[in-house]
N, C-alpha and C positions, 0 to 999 in steps of 0.2 A: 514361520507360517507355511512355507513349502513343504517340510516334514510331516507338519498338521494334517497338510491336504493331500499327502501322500496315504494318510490311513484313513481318513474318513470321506463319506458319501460326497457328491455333489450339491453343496446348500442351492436353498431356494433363494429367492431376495432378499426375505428376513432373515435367513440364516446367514446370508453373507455380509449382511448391514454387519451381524456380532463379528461375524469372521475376519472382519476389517476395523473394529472400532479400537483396537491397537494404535495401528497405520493412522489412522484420522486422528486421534487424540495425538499421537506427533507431531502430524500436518498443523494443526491447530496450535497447538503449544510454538509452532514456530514460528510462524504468521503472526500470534502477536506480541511475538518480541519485535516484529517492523511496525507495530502499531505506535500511536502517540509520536515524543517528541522524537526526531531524526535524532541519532548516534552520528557518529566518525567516520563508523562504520556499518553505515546502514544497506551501502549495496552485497558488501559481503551477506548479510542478514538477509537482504531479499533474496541473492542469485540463490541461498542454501533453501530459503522457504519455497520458495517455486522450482526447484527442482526434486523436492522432495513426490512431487503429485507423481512423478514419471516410477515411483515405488509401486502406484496405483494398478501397475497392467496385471498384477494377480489377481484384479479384480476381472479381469475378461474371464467370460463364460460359454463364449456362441457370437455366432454374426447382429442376431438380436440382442444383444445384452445393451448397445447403446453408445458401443465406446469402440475406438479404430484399435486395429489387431496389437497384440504385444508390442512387436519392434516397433511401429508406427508412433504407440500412445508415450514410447521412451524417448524417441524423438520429437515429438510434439511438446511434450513436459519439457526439455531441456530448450526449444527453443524461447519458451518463456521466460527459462533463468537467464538465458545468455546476454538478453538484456544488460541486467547491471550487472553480471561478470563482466563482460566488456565496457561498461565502464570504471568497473575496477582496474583493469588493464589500463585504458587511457588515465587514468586520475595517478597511476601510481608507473606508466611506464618508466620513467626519470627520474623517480623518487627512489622506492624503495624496494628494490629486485627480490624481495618473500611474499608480499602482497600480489607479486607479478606471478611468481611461482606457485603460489597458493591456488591463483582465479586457474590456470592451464592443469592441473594437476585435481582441480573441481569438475572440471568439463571431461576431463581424462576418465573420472569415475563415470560418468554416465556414456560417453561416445570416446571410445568406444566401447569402456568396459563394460557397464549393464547391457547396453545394445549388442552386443555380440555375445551376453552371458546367454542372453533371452533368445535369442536368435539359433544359440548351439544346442538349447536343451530345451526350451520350450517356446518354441516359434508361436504354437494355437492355443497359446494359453495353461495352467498350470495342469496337472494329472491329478485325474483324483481318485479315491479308487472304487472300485465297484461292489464291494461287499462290506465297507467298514463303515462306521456311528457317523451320524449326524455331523455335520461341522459345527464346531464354536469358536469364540472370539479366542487366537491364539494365549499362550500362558502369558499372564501379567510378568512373569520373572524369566529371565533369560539369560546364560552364560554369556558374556561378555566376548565379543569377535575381537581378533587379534587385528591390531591395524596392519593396513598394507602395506608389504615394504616402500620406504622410500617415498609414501607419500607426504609431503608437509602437512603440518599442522597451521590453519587457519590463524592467523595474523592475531585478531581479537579472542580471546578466549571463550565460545559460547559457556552459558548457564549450565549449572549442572542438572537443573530442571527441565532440559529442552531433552535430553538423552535418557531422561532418567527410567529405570525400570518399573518404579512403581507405577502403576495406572490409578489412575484417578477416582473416585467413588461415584459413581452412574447419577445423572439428577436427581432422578427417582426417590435415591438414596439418600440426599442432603436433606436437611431440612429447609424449607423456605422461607425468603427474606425479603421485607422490603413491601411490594404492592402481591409480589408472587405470596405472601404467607397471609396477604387479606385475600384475596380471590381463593386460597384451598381455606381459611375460617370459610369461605361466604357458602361454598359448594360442601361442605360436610354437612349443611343439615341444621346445626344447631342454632340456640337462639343467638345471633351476634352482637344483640343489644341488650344483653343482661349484663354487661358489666360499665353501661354507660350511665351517667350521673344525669341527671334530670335535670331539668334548665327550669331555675324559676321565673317568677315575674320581674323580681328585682337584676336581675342578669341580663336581662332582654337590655339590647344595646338604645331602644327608643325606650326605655324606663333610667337610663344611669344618666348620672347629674356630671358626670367627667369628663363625656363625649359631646362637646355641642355639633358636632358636624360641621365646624367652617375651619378650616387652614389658616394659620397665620400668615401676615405675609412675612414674618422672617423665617419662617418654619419654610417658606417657598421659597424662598430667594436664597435662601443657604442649599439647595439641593440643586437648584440649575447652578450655581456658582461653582458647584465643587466639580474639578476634573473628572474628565474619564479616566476609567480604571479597568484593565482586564484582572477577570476573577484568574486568570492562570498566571500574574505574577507580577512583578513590577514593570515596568519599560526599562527597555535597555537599547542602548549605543552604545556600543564600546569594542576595541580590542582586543583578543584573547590571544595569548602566546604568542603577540608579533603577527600572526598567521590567520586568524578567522575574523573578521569581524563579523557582531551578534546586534541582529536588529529584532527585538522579539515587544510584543503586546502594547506596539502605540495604539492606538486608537481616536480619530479625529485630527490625528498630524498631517499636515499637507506639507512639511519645509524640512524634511527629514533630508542630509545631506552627509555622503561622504566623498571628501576632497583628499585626503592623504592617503594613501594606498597606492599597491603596487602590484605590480604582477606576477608575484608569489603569495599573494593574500587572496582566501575565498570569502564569500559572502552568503551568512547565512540567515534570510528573514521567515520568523517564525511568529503567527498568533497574533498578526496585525491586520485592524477593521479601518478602511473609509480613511487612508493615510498615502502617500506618495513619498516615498524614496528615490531620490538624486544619486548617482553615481559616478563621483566625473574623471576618475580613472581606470587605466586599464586594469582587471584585475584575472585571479586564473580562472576562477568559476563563481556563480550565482546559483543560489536555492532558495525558491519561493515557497512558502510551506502551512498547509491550512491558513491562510491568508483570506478576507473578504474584500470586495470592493476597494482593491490595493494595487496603486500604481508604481512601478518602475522604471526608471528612465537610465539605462547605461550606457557606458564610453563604447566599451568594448570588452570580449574575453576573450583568453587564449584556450579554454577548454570547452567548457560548455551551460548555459540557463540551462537552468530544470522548474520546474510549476508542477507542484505534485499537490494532491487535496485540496483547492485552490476554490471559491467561488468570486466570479464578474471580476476577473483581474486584469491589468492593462500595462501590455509590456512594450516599451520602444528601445528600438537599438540605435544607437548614433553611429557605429563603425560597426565593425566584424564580430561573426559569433561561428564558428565551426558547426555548434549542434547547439535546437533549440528541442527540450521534451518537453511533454503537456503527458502526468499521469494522474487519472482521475482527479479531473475537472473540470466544471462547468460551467460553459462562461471566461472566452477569454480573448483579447484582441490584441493580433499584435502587428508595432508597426516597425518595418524593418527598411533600413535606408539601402541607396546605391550599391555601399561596399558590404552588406548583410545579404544579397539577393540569392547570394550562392551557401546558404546554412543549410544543412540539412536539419527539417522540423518531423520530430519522433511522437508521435499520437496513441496514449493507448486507453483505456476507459475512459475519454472527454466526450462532452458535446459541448455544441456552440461554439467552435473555435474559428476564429476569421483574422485571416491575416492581408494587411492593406499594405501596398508597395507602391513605389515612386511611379507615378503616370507617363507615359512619350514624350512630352511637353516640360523639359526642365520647371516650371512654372506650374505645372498642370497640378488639377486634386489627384488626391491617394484613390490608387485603383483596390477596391476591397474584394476578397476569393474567402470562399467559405470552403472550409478542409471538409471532406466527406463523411459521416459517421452512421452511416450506413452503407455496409456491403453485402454483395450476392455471391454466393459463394456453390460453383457448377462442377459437378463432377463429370472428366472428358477425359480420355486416354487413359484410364488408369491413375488418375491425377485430380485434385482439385484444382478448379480456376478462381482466385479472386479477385474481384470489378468495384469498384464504387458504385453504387445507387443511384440513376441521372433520375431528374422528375422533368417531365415535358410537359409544357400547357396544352391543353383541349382546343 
């Protein structure tokens, strides 16, 4: 893309949308490989999708374009993957030293490498040149870069679709499915009911003798009798490799309980509505995961909860927890005891998050603090400042 924009003009907006729809269609394709169920390894998956945006600073144009200068927007994109880099690090400090070397050797590419590539050759953004063609979206096929020396290769093997050269066929260009292929019938013009069948008299559901309109009552009492069922899969509790256990798609469980585990075993609840899980040993870590109206009650961890895609969930801690995160979710209350006061609680796309702590009063009610979710964000010294949002009564 830098060669591109070595021969040709300065795009305009639209020309830069194409000049970029390379880059994005990467960003994209990576993004949602962390969509749906959580992987193994899913923070490797995020820290590589979120730092892929810090590729993004070719797109600066000018102090107007919308976006903080080069070197700035490489360090803003990586502090968003650093996130789950780091906790790749903690999840794997003791375990298994590739996974350790992978996450330092990921960060290494961008800080300092891209940040000081961009910094030596193009601090103000990319050169474009003054006399050559229009810009376009760079070529779909590209000789393959040599890897870095010495740099590891990531732990999990990504897809060969996430990298892959070919570019994708523009929407434009597919053809349309679904409700998308009734809305272009409806908007071309033609007649859309010449190929529908006529409804006679005897069809009319008040003319048919099959249909009396009343419910049996065993036709009713067999449908409120039969169990809930999530459409994504069976219910599960159980074990995996010694090492994980898997709490996925209860639905109206209140008595969900695990008693045997240990503190090499994590926990992962996935796809559970309107149900309460027990905990009642120490274990390494917890993962709450598109979960509804879903309670949790643990001993303790030695690494850290997480609540990611999470709605109205409710978490108690009975002893210690290092780190507790809350990522995009809304709706969550958590109550943390005496030896839990000192977690560190990580917040990033939630709202409603209220966390209630033991009162002065051994005896006393739970004192409840609403986390902030709104900030004001002041530029002073060459620096931005950021504040939580206080709201004062009139």
């Amino acid at each position: 893309m830098l060669v591109v924009g070595f021969f040709d003009l300065k795009p305009d907006l639209e020309g830069l949308g194409q000049f970029l729809m390379p880059l994005n269609e990467v960003i994209m394709q990576a993004s949602a490989l962390t969509e749906g169920r959580r992987s193994d390894f899913f923070n490797h998956l995020k820290a590589v999708a979120d730092s892929l945006t810090a590729l993004a600073w070719i797109a600066y144009t000018g102090k107007d374009c919308g976006m903080s200068m080069p070197i700035a927007h490489v360090e803003e994109s990586w502090q968003m993957a650093e996130f789950y880099n780091n906790k790749v690090l903690v999840e794997y400090r003791n375990k298994e030293s590739n996974h350790v070397e992978w996450a330092k050797a990921l960060k290494e590419l961008y800080l300092p490498g891209l940040r000081d590539y961009v910094k030596s050759f193009y601090p103000l953004g990319p050169v474009w040149s003054a006399t050559g063609k229009p810009a376009t979206s760079a070529p779909a096929k590209a000789l393959p870069k040599a890897p870095a020396p010495g740099a590891p290769a990531p732990p999990p093997p990504p897809p060969a679709s996430l990298f892959s050269s070919e570019s994708s066929p523009s929407s434009s260009s597919r053809p349309k499915e679904g409700m998308a292929a009734v809305f272009q019938e409806i908007n071309s013009g033609k007649p859309v009911t010449t190929g529908l069948r006529k409804v006679t008299d005897d069809m009319k559901t008040k003319n048919r003798t099959d249909r009396t309109g009343v419910v049996g009552v065993s036709e009713k009492g067999g449908r409120t009798s039969s169990p809930a069922f999530s459409k994504a899969g069976p219910p599960k509790l159980e074990l995996q490799t010694g090492r994980k256990w898997v709490v996925e798609n209860h639905i109206g469980r209140k008595d969900l309980v695990i008693d045997d585990c240990d503190a090499k075993q994590s926990v992962y609840i996935f796809g559970c509505k309107d149900s309460v899980l027990q905990i009642k040993g120490k274990v390494n870590n917890i993962t709450v995961d598109k979960c509804t109206k879903t309670g949790v009650v643990f001993a303790e961890v030695v690494a850290a909860f997480e609540i990611v895609n999470c709605n109205r969930v409710e978490v108690q801690c009975q002893g210690s927890a290092p780190t507790i995160s809350v990522d995009n979710t809304s709706g969550c209350q958590l109550y943390l005891s005496k030896d839990s006061l000192d977690s560190s609680i990580t917040t990033a796309k939630s709202s409603e998050i209220n966390v209630l702590v033991p009162g002065a009063e051994p005896d006393g009610d739970l004192v409840e603090h609403a986390l902030p979710q709104q900030y004001v964000h002041t530029f002073k010294d060459g620096h931005f400042t950021t504040s939580p949002v206080s709201h004062s009564g009139g």
